[in-house]
VMD Tcl script that draws the C-alpha trace (Angstrom):
set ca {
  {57.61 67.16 49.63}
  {57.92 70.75 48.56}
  {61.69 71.13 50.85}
  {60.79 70.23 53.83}
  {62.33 66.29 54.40}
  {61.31 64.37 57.43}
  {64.47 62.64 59.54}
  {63.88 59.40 57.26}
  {64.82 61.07 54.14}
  {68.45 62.21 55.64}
  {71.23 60.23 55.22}
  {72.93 59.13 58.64}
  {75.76 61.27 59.64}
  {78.42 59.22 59.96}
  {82.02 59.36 62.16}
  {82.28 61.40 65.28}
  {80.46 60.54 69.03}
  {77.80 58.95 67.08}
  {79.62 56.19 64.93}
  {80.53 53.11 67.47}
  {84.02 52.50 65.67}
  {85.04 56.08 66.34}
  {83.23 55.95 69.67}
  {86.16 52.84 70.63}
  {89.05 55.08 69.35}
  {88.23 57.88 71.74}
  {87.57 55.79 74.73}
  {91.06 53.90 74.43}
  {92.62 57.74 74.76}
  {91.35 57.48 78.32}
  {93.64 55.52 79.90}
  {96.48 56.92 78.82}
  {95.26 60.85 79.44}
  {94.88 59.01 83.13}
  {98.31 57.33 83.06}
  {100.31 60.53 82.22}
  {98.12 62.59 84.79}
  {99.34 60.47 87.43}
  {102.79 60.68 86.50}
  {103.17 64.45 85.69}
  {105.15 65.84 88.95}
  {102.77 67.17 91.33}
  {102.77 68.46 94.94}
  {102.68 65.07 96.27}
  {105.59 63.30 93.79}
  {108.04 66.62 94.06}
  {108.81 66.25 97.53}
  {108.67 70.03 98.30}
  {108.26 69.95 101.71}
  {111.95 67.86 102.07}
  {113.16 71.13 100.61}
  {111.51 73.36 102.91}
  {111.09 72.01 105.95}
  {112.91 69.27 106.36}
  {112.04 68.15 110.07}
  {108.18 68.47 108.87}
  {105.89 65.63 110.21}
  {104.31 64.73 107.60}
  {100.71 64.09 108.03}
  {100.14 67.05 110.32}
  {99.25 70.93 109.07}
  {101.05 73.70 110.31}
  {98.66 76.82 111.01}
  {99.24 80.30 110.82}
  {100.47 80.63 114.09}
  {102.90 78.26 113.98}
  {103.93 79.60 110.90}
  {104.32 83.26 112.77}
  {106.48 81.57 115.31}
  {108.40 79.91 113.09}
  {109.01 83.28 111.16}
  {110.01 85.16 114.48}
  {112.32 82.52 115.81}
  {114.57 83.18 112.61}
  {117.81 84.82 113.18}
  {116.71 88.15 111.62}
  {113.47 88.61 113.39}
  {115.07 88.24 117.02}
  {117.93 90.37 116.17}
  {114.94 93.10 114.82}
  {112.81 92.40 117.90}
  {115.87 92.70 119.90}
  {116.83 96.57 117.76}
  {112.40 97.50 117.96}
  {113.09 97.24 121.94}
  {116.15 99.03 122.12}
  {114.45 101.77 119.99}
  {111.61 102.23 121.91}
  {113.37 102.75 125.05}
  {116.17 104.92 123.40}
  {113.16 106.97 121.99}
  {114.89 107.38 119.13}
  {113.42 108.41 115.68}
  {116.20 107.91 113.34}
  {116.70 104.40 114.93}
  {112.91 103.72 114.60}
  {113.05 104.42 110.83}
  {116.00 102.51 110.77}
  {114.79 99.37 112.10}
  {111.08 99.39 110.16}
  {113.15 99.87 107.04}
  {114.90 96.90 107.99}
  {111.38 95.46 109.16}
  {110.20 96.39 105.85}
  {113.11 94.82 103.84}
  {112.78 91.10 105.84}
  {108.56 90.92 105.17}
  {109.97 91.85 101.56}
  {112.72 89.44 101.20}
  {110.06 86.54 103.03}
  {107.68 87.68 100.26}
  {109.02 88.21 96.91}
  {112.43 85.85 96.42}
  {110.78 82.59 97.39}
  {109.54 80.65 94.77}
  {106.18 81.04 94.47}
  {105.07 78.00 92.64}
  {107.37 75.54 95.33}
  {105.55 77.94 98.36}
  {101.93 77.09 97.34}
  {103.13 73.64 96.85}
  {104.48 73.40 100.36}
  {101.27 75.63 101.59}
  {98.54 72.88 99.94}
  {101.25 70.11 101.46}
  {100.64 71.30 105.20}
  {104.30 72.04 105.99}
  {103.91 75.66 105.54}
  {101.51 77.89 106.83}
  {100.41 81.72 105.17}
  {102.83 83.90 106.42}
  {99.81 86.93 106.65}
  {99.63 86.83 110.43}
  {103.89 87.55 110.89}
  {103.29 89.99 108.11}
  {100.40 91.71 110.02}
  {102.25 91.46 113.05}
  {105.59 93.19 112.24}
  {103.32 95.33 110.76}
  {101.27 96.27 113.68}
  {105.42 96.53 115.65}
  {106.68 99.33 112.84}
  {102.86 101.47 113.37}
  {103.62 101.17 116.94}
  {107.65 101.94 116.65}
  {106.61 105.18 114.35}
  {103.75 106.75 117.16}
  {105.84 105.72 120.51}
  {109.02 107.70 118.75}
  {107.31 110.63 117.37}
  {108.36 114.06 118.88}
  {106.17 114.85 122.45}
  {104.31 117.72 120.80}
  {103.11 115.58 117.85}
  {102.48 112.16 119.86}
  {98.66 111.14 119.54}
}
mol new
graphics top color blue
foreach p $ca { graphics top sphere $p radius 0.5 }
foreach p [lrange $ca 0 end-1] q [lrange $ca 1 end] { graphics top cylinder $p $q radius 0.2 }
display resetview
């Protein structure tokens, strides 16, 4: 046949998908790639949202505004609210850059030393909500802090 073999002339390939014996050795892996999947720790077995919010409901989702209130009811955010008022009827400038440094270092401290991995946890959970509106609002408080304090002959 000069090289050229029809698909009758080639020997069957044998082992892999196509052999049924090795076909049954792959599908008994199955079960057991499903049996450690559900029993790897997950956001529903780690119990995350004990952690970080303990009087959670669970079952319900808190939004972004609840998270926002929750953020400005903290200690630290109603003593800063408390020093942004104080500043803006003092007019003062060094106390303005006082308290949005101290602004700055709370949305920092919020931010970067939680743990990220147990926040999105508690995020996909529903007992935490994206802190982006807080962060957006203290920021919109230090813009306003800095223009209402500038001197009179630079004030917009």
């Amino acid at each position: 046949m000069n090289g050229i073999h029809s698909k009758m002339d080639k020997p069957l390939r044998e082992g892999g998908w196509g052999d049924p014996r090795k076909r049954e050795r792959h599908l008994t892996f199955l079960p057991f790639f499903i049996i450690v999947a559900t029993l790897t720790p997950t956001a529903a077995f780690s119990e995350v949202c004990d952690k970080v919010r303990p009087d959670w409901v669970s079952g319900t989702q808190t939004t972004a505004w609840q998270e926002a209130i929750h953020l400005f009811s903290t200690l630290p955010s109603l003593f800063l609210i408390i020093a942004s008022m104080i500043v803006v009827l003092k007019r003062s400038q060094r106390g303005g850059l006082a308290v949005v440094l101290l602004w700055s270092i709370f949305v920092s401290v919020i931010t970067f030393l939680g743990d990220p991995q147990m926040d999105n946890f508690a995020i996909a959970q529903g007992c935490m909500g994206s802190p982006t509106l807080f962060i957006g609002a203290v920021t919109a408080i230090c813009v306003a802090i800095i223009l209402y304090t500038l001197p009179r002959e630079t004030r917009l």
